[in-house]
N, C-alpha and C positions, 0 to 999 in steps of 0.2 A: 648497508647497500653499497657505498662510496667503496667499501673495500674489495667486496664481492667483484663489481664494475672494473677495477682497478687488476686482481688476479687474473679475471678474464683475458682481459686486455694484451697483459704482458703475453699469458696461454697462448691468444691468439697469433702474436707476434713471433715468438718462438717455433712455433708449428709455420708458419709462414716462411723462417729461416730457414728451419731444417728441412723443408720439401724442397726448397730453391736449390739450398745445398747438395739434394741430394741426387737435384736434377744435372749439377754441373758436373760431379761426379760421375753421374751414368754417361754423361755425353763422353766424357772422356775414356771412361773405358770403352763407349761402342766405338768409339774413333779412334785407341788403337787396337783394337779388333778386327774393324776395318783396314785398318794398315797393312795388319797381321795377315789377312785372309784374303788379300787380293795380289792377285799374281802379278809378275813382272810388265806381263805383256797390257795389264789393264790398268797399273800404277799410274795412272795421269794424274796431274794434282785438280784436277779440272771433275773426274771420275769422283774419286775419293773426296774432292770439296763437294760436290753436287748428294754423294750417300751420307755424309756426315749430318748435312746440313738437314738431308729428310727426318733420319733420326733425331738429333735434337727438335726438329717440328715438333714429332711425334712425342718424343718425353715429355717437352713443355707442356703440349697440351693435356695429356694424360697428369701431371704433377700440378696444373693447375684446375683438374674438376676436383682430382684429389683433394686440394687445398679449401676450395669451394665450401664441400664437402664439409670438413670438418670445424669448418668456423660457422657453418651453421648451424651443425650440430653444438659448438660452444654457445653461441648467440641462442641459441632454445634453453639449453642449459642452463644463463645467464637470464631468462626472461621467468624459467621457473623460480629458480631461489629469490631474484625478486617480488613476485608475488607470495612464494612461502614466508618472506621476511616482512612482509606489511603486512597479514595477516593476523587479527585481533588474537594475540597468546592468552588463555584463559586456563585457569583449574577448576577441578569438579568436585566437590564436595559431597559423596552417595550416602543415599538416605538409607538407613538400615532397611525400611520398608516405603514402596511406590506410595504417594499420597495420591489425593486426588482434586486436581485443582480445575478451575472455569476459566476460557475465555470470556475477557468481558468486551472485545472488539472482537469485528473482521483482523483475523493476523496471519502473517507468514512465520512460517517452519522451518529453520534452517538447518543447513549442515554443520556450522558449529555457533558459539553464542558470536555473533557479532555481526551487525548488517553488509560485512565484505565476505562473509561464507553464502554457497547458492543457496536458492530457495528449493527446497524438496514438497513443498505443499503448501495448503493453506486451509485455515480452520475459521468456520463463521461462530459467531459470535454465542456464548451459552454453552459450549461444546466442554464437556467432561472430558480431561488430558489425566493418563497416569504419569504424572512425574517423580523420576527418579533421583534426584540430585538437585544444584542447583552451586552455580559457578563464581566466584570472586568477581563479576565485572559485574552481577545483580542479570541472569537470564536463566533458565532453568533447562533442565535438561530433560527429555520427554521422551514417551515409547511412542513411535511413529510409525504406521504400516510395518511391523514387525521392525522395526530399528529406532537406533536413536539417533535424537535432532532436538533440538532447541527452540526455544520460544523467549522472547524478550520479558521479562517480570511483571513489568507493566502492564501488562497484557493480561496478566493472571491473578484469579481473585478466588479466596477460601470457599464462599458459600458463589451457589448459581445469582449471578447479578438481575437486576431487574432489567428487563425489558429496554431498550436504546429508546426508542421511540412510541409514546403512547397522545394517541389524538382521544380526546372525548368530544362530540357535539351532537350534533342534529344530522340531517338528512345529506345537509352540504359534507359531513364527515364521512357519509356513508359512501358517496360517491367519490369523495376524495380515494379512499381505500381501494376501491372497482379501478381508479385509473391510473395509480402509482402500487400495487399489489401490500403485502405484508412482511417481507421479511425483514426483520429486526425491528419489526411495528408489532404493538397491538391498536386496536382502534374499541372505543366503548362508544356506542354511536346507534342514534334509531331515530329513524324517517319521523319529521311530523314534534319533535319533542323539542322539551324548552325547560325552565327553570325546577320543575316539578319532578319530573323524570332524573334531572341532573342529583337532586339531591334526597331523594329517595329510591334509586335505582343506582346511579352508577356511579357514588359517592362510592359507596359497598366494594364497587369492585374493584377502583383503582390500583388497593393494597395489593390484590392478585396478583396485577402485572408491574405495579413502579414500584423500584427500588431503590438500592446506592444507584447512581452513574444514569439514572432513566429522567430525558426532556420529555415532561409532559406539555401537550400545545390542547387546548380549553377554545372551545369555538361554539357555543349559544349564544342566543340572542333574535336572531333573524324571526322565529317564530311567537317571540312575547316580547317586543321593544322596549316593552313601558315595565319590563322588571329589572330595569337597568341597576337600580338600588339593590334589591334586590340579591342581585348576582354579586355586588361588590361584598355582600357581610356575609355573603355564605363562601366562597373562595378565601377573604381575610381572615374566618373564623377557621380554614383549614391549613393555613401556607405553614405554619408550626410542624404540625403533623406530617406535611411533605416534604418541607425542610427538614428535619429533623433525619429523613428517613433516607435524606442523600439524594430528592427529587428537585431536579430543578424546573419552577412552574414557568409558562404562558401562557397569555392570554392571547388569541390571533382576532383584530377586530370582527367585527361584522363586515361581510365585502358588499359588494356595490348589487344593486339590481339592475335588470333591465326593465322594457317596454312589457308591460301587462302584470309584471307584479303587484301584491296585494299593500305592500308597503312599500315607500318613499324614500330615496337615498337622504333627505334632508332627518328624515326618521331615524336614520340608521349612522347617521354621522352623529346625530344628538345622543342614541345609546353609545355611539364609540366614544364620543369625551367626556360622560359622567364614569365610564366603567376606567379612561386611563387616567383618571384624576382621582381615582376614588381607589383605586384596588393598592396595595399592601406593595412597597416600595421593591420587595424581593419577586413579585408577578411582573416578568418583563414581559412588555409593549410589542405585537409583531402587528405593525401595519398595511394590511394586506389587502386595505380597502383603498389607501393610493395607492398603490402598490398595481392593482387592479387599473384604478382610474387613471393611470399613464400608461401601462401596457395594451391594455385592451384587454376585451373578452368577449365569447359567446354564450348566449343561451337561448335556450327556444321556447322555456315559458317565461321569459324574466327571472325567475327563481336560482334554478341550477343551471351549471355551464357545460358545455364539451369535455372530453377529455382532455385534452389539449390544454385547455386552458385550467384546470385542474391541475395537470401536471406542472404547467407553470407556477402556480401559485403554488405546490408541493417546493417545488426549487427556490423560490422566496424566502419560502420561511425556511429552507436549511440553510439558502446562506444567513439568513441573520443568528441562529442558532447556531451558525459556524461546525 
């Protein structure tokens, strides 16, 4: 780039010379043309200095938009090759035949592999890409909108990944989903259910949606306190199998009631510290029940809350899940 800057420069100076040069030049010839072409009777040096002088006006200024002009045009000139020359140099390596690969995040599409080319789209997450190549800097090369564009590698995974975000609980789940929607969630969740449901109903189905790379978040309790035990040998006797399968588990306590519920926050503080004392070292802890108890909350039977306050507690647990 130093040397680039450096040619310019000189270009620019040289062009600067020879316009000046070629201004003193012109004045000289109109001013002995002038000389030339003015008769005896109007030869005053006074005449002849007063035309001279309009012309040179006029040259200079005309020789200096000239000038303007074309150092602009260098200075453009000079801004593109700079941006060509920091731009991420990469090669392509073409696959005899398009494969077919998954995002496993939200990702951007670019115009070539490297996050200083634009963004020409974006692909949510599960999305089938034909990829055609794939380039020495580790980003692959894609059919996009009938063209090609690039994806980061990272980004791209052989089989469809599991699901990003999968909630299992009770009724409080169900309402969770109603007020932060589904996308790149699944939710396994029924009104009214507790210990029973959990491991004869939607044990089954977990497989379905978690996979490599899927945070699963675990939220019963609220409806059977006193299976606090319970819940810790049946989550421990599973963390294998979810580990195993590239699922990273939580537990999200039991949160706070309000005024008319049927059970006690002192109830439900007692289930939250046998289950975070008790459950398998790899079930990481989302405590959502201070979490709660410092923020605030509403609700109108004691049980469930607002949306509002749903949604807050959705943004809890993603920042600790980061």
């Amino acid at each position: 780039m130093n040397i680039i800057t450096f040619k310019n420069r000189n270009l620019m100076i040289l062009i600067a010379f020879a316009a000046f040069f070629c201004v003193f030049l012109a004045v000289g010839m109109m001013a002995a043309n002038k000389v030339e072409t003015t008769s005896s009777s109007e030869l005053s040096s006074s005449a002849v200095a007063t035309a001279i002088a309009e012309d040179i006006t006029m040259a200079v200024e005309e020789t200096e938009s000239e000038v303007e002009e074309m150092v602009s045009t260098v200075s453009v000139s000079q801004e593109e090759a700079t941006v060509e020359l920091t731009r991420t140099v990469f090669t392509v390596t073409e696959y005899e035949a398009p494969k077919t690969k998954y995002t496993s995040d939200t990702v951007n599409v670019r115009a070539g592999a490297g996050t200083d080319y634009d963004k020409v789209g974006k692909l949510s997450w599960g999305s089938a890409v034909e990829v055609t190549g794939e380039t020495d800097n580790e980003w692959y090369e894609v059919s996009f909108k009938d063209s090609t564009a690039y994806i980061k590698g990272e980004y791209m995974v052989d089989e469809l990944p599991g699901t990003p975000y999968v909630f299992v609980g009770d009724s409080r789940t169900v309402q969770l989903q109603m007020a932060v929607g589904s996308s790149d969630k699944a939710y396994i969740a029924k009104i009214g259910e507790g210990y029973s449901w959990f491991k004869e109903s939607a044990l089954s189905l977990i497989p379905v949606y978690a996979g490599k790379g899927t945070k699963m978040i675990i939220n019963f309790g609220v409806n059977d306190l006193a299976n606090a035990g319970k819940y810790v040998s049946l989550v421990n006797s599973y963390i294998d199998t979810w580990s195993n399968a590239g699922v990273t588990v939580y537990y999200a306590a039991v949160t706070p009631v309000g005024d008319g519920a049927s059970v006690s926050n002192a109830q439900i503080e007692s289930f939250n510290a046998q289950l975070q004392a008790g459950l398998d070292s790899r079930v990481q802890w989302i405590d959502g029940y201070t979490y709660l108890k410092q923020a605030g909350f509403t609700t109108a039977d004691g049980l469930h809350y607002n949306a509002a306050t749903y949604r807050s507690l959705y943004s809890y647990y993603m920042s600790v899940i980061g």
